[in-house]
C-alpha distance (Angstrom), angle and dihedral (degrees) to the residues before:
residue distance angle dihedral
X1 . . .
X2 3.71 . .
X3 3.67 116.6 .
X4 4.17 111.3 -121.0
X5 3.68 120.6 -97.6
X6 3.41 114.8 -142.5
X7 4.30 138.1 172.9
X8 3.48 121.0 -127.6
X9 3.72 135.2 -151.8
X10 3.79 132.9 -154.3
X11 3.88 115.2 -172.6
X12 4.03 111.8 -167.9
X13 3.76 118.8 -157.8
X14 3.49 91.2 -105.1
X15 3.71 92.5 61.9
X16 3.66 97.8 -106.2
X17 3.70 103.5 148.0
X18 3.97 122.2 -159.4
X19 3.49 128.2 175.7
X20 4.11 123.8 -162.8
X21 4.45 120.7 -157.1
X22 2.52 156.1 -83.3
X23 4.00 87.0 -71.0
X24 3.75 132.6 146.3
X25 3.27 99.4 -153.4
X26 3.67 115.1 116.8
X27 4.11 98.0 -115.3
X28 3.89 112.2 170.2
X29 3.83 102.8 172.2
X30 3.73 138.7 37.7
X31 4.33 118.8 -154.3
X32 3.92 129.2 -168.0
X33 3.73 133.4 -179.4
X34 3.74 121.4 -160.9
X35 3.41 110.9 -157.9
X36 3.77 130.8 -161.4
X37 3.65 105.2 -150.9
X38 4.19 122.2 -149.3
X39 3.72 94.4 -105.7
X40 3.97 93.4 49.1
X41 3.89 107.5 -94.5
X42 3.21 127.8 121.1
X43 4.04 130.9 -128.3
X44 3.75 135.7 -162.0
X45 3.84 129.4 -151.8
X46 3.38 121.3 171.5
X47 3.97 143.2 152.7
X48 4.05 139.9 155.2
X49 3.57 125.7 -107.5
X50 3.96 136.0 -155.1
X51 3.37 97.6 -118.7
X52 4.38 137.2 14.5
X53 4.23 90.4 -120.0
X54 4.03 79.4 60.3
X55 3.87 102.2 46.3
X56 4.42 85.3 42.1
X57 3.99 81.5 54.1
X58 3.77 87.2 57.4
X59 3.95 90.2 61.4
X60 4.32 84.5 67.1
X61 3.73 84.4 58.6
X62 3.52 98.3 49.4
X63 3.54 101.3 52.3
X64 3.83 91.0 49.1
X65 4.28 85.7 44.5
X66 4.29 82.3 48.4
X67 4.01 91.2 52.2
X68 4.24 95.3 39.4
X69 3.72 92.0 50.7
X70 3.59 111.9 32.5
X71 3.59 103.1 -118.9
X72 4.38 109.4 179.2
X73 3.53 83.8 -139.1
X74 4.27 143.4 -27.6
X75 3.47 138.5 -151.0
X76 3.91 127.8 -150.4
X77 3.54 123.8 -154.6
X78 3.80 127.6 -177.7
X79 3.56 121.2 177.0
X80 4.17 136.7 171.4
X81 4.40 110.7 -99.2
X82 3.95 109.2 -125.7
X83 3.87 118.6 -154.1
X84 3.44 111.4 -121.3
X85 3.94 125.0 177.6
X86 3.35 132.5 -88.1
């Protein structure tokens, strides 16, 4: 039997809307980091987890990633994946 495909939304607070599929995997949280680099510019990383205790372990990372590359400054979102239809 064929496992379901299904598309996923994350909305952030700032009303940044992203949307993951079709997938089967069983993702349950979507993370970004803004990143305000040294010379100005801004970079975006982001990625979806199986779990929230996995995306919160992503927060460790970024504050070493902050410190290695110099960001100015970050910000580290983490919010819950909706399924929406196809």
């Amino acid at each position: 039997m064929a496992r379901k495909r299904r598309y996923l939304t994350a909305t952030l607070p700032d009303g940044y809307v992203k949307t993951i599929g079709p997938t089967a995997d069983p993702f349950t949280h979507y993370w970004r980091i803004v990143a305000v680099l040294e010379n100005g510019k801004t970079e975006v990383f982001w990625g979806h987890t199986r779990s929230l205790a996995e995306a919160r372990r992503k927060r460790t990372a970024t504050e070493d990633a902050a410190k290695m590359r110099g960001w100015r400054s970050h910000a580290f979102e983490i919010v819950e994946l909706t399924e929406t239809p196809a």
